[in-house]
C-alpha positions as CSV (number, residue, x, y, z in Angstrom):
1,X,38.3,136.7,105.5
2,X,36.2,139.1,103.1
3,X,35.3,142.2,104.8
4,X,33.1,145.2,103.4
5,X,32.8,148.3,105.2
6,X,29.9,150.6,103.6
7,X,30.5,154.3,104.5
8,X,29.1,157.4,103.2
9,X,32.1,159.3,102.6
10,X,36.2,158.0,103.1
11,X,38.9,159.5,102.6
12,X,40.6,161.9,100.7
13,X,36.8,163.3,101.1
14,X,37.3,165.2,104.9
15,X,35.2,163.9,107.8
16,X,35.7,161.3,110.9
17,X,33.7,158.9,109.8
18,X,35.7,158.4,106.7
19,X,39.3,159.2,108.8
20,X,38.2,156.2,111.2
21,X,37.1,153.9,108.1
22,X,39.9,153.9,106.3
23,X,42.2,153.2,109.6
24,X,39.8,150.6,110.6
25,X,39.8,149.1,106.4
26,X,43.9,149.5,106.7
27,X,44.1,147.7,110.2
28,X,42.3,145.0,108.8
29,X,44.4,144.7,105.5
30,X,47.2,144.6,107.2
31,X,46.2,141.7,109.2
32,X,46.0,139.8,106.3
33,X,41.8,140.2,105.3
34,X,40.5,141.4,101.9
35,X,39.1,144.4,102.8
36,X,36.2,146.6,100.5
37,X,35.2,150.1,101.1
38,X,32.0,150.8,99.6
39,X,31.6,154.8,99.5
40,X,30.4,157.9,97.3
41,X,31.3,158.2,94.1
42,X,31.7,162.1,95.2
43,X,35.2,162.5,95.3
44,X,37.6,160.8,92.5
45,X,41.2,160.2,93.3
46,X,43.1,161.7,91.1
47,X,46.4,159.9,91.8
48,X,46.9,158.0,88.8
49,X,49.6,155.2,90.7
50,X,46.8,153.8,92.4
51,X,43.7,154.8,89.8
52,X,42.2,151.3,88.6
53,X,39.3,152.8,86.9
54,X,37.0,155.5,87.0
55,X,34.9,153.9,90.5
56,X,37.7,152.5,91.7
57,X,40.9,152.6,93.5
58,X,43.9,150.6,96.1
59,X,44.2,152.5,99.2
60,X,47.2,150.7,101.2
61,X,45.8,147.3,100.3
62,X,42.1,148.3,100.8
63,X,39.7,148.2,97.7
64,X,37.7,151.2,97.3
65,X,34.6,151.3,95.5
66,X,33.1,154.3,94.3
């Protein structure tokens, strides 16, 4: 199943809402569903190994738009 999960901030960005997202995107990944985040383009990751492009990112299996 496609999921997509719309949140204003996730994490490396500090907050609960974003701590609970991404266990919530990774629980779902992990049970075998295409999961997309949808946050703020506020915070970049700046881990090249999973850097895709400039908006967006693989977070344990979890596509991260932002």
């Amino acid at each position: 199943m496609k999921i997509g999960l719309v949140t204003a901030e996730y994490a490396p960005m500090q907050g609960g809402v974003g701590d609970f997202t991404r266990e919530v995107a990774r629980a779902l990944a992990a049970l075998g569903h295409e999961v997309h985040v949808v946050t703020n383009i506020k915070y970049q990751i700046s881990n090249s190994k999973s850097q895709i492009s400039n908006n967006e990112s693989v977070d344990d299996g979890v596509q991260v738009e932002r």
